[in-house]
VMD Tcl script that draws the C-alpha trace (Angstrom):
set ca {
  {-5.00 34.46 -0.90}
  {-7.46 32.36 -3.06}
  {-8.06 28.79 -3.19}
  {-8.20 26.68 -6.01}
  {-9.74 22.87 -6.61}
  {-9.26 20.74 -9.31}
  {-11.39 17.10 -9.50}
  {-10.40 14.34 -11.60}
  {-12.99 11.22 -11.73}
  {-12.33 7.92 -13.43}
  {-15.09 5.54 -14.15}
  {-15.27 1.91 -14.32}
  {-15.11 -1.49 -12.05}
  {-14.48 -1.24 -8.29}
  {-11.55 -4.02 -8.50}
  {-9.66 -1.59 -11.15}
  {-10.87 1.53 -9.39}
  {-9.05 0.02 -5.80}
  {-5.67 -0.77 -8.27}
  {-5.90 2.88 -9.59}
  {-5.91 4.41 -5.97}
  {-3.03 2.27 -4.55}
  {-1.13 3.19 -7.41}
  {-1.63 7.12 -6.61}
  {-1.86 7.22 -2.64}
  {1.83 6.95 -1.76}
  {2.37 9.71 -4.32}
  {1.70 12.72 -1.67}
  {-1.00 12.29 0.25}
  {-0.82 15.36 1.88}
  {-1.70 17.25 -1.38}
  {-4.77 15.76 -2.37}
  {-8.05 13.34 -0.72}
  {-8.70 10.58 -3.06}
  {-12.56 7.98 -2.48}
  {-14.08 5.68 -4.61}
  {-17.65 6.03 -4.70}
  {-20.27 3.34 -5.80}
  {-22.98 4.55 -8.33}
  {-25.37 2.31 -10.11}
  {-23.05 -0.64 -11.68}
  {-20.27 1.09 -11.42}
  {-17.55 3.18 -9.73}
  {-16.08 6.32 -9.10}
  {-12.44 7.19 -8.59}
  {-12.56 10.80 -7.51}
  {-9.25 12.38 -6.52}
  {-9.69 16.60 -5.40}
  {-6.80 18.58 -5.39}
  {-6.91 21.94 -2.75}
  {-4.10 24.34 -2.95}
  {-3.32 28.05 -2.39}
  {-1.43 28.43 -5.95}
  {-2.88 27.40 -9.40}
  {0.60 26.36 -10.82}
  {0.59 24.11 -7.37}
  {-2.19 22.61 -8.21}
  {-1.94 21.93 -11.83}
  {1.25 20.17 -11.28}
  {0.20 17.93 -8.85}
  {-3.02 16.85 -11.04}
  {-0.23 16.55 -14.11}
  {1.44 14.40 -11.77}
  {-1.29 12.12 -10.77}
  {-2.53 11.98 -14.51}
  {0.48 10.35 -15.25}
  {0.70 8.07 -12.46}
  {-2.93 6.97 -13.26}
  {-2.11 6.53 -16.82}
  {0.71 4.85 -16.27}
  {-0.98 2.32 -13.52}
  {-4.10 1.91 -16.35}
  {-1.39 0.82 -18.62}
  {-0.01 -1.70 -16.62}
  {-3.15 -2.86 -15.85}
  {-4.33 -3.42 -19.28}
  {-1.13 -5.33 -20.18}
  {-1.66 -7.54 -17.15}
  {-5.60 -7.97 -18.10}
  {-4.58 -8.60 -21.70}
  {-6.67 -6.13 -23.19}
}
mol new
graphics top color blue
foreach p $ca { graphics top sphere $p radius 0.5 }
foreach p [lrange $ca 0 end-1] q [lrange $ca 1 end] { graphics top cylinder $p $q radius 0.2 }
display resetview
């Protein structure tokens, strides 16, 4: 069977970057291998999704999309912006 990866990378400060990822890590961390990544004056949320099935996959980055969404929300409202 094939294999299928899907990356999804969010840009911006390290504090909001650290917020994003414990706000997606106790989602299921068995389905996808989440770093944040330092480049120039900024960072790099990058979450990769492995799995055997395409529909797998895709759901799990819908999920995650939402989550992060959701968490970017909430962190806007608490920022003020």
């Amino acid at each position: 069977m094939g294999r299928v990866e899907a990356e999804i990378v969010w840009t911006g400060s390290r504090a909001r970057a650290e917020a994003l990822l414990a706000a997606v890590a106790p989602d299921d961390p068995e389905s996808f291998d989440a770093e944040i990544v330092d480049v120039g004056g900024s960072s790099e949320l990058r979450i990769r999704v492995i799995g055997e099935e395409l529909k797998t996959v895709r759901s799990t980055v819908d999920d995650l999309l939402a989550c992060l969404a959701a968490a970017e929300s909430g962190l806007d409202v608490i920022d003020g912006a």
